[in-house]
N, C-alpha and C positions, 0 to 999 in steps of 0.2 A: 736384771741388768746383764747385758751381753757380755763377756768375757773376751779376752785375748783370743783366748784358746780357741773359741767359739767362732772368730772370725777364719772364711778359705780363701786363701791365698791362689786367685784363679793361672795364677802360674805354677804354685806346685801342683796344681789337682791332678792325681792323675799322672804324675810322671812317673814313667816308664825305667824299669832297673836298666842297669849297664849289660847287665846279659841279653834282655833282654832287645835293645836297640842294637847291640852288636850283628844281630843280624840282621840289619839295614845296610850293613856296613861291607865294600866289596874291598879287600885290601891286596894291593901287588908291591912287594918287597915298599920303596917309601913313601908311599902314593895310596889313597885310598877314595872310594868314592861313596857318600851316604846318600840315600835316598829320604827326601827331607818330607816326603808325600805326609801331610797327617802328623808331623812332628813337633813339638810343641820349642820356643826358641830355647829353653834352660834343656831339652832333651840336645841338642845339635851342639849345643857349646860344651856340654858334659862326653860328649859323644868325640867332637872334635881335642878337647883336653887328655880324652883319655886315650887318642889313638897318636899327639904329640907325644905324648908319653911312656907310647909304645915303637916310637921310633920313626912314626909318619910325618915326611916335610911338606906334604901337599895333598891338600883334601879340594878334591871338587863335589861339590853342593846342587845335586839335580831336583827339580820337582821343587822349588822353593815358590813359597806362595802365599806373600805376608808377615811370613816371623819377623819380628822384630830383635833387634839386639844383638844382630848375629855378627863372631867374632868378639864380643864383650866376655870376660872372666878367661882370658889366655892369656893372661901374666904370669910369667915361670921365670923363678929365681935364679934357674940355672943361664938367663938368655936364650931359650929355643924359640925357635920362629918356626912362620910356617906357611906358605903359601893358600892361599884360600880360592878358589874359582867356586861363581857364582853363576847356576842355570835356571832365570825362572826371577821373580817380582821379590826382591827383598824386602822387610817393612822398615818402621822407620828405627833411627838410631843405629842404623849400620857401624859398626867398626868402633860405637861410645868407647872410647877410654881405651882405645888401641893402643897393644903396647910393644910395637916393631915391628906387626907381622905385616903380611900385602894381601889385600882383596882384590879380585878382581870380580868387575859384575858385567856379565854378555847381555847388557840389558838397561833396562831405568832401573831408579832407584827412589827413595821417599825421601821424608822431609828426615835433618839430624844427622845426616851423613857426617859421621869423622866426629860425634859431639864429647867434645875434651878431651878430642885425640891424643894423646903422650909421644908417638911416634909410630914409624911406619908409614905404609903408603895403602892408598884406597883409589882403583880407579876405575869410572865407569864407563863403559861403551853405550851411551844414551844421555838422558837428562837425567836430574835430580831434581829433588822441590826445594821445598821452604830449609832455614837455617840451617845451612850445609857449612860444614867447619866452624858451628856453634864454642865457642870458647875452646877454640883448639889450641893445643901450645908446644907443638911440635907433630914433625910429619909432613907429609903430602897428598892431597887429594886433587884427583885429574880427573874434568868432567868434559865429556869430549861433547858436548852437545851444551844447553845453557844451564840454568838453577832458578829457584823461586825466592822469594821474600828471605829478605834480613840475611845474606850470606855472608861470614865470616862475624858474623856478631860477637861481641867480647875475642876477638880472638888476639890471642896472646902470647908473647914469650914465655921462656920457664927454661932458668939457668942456662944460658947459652942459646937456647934452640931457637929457630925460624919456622914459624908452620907456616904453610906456603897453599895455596889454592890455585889449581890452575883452571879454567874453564873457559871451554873453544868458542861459546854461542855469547850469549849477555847472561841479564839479571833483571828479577826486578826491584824493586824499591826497596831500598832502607841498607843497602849493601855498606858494609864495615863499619855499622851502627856499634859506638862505643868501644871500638878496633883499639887495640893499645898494643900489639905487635906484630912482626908476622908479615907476610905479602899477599897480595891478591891478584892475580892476571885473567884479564877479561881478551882473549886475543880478538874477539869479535867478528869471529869465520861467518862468512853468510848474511852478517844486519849491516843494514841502510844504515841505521843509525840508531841508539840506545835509546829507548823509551824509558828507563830508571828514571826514581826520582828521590829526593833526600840521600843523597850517597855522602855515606862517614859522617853522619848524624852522632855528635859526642865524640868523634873522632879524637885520639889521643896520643896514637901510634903506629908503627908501620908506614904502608906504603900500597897505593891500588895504582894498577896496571892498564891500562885500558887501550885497546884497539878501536879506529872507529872515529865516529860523532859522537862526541858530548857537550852538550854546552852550559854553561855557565850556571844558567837557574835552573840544573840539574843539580848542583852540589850541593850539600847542606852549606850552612851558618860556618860549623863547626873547623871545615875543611878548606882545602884552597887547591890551586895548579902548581906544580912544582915543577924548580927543571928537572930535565932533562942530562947526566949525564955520562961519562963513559962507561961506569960500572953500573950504571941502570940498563944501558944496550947492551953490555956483554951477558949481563944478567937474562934478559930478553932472548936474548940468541939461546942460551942455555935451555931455557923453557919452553922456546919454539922448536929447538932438536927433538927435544923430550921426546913432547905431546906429537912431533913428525914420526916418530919412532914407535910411539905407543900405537896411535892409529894409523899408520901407513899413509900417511896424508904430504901433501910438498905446499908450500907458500903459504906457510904460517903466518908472517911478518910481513906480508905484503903491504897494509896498511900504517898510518901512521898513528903514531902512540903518544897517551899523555900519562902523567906520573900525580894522584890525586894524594895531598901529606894534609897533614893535621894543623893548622893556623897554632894550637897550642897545646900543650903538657897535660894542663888545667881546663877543659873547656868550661867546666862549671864550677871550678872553683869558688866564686862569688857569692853563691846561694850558701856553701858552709862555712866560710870565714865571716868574719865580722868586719866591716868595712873599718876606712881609718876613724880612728878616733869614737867607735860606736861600740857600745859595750866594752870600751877596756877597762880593766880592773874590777867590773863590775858584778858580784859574787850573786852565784845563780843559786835559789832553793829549788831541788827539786825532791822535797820528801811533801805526802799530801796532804 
């Protein structure tokens, strides 16, 4: 019989000590640069932890190609941050479970970007794939180009906080599938018209942004058209400076905008309650 023990863990295989990755590592007073060529993702996060912790605010990331996770296990009690620049193909689950810091990626990115982000900011200069702001509940992620399937999926509040998506291009289907807080801005720089389809499918919460064409039997069940008003546009304006700022871009907001909310609280409610007068009082065995 195979043992615990017995089973490798093809993430620790093979990970390289701290002394020895240190010499990847090129550092100028708070700034440091790794060479990520060959590095496995727990070596760069260990790598990147240990040079926060040596007093470095900003590490840039060359030669990246695939690691997954990157930016995951940088939670430090004391509040340090730390700016992250990204050279090269990140894999997926970029910035999981971010917790303040900012990524920047000169480039695409994969599917998971921001997954249960806490906060912080993550922002890419290209596209992203599939579940991008996967049950994020705080933060910001700015996709200057579009994203793939199910973006903002479960995303959500958490004590106060707004996690917020911003993305220049579209999406495609299933966009704020089960959404219960949060924003999503579609500014729709460049599209004719949004090919998406089921948007806010379970929808419960929040609020989607959209630039553009969309029409009707694009929406799910779930969701509706909502107005339109002052603090939705000045909100707008805020996020079109952003994203003009971030990419050096003018006429954000050229187009006109619709506001897509949640018909209800409950969308499926119904399937776990007991409708009126059905099974009340009516005492359930469940021993076999």
């Amino acid at each position: 019989m195979m043992r615990t023990l017995d089973v490798v863990n093809p993430y620790l295989e093979e990970v390289r000590t701290l002394e020895e990755l240190l010499e990847r590592v090129d550092i100028e007073g708070e700034s440091a640069v790794i060479d990520a060529k060959g590095l496995q993702h727990k070596e760069i996060n260990d790598l990147m932890r240990e040079l926060v912790h040596r007093g470095v605010r900003r590490v840039r990331l060359v030669n990246v190609f695939g690691q997954r996770f990157i930016g995951t296990r940088l939670f430090f009690r004391e509040g340090l941050r730390v700016e992250i620049e990204i050279e090269g193909f990140p894999g997926n689950d970029l910035g999981a479970f971010l917790s303040g810091h900012r990524i920047v990626v000169r480039g695409n990115a994969q599917d998971g970007v921001g997954n249960t982000m806490d906060d912080g900011e993550i922002v890419i200069h290209g596209r992203a794939g599939d579940v991008v702001a996967m049950s994020m509940r705080g933060g910001r992620v700015v996709v200057r180009d579009s994203i793939g399937y199910r973006g903002a999926i479960h995303m959500k509040g958490l004590e106060g906080k707004e996690p917020l998506l911003i993305v220049g291009g579209t999406a495609q289907d299933f966009l704020g599938e089960y959404m219960a807080g949060g924003r999503v801005v579609l500014l729709g720089i460049g599209v004719e018209r949004h090919r998406m389809r089921y948007v806010g499918t379970g929808m419960h919460g929040g609020a989607i942004y959209v630039g553009g064409t969309i029409l009707p039997h694009q929406v799910a069940k779930e969701a509706t058209f909502g107005s339109m008003d002052e603090e939705d546009w000045k909100f707008l304006e805020k996020v079109g400076a952003l994203y003009a700022r971030e990419f050096n871009v003018d006429d954000v907001l050229e187009r006109e905008f619709v506001k897509i909310v949640p018909r209800s609280k409950r969308p499926y409610g119904s399937l776990y309650v007991a409708g009126k007068n059905e099974n009340q009082g009516k005492k359930i065995n469940f021993s076999l």
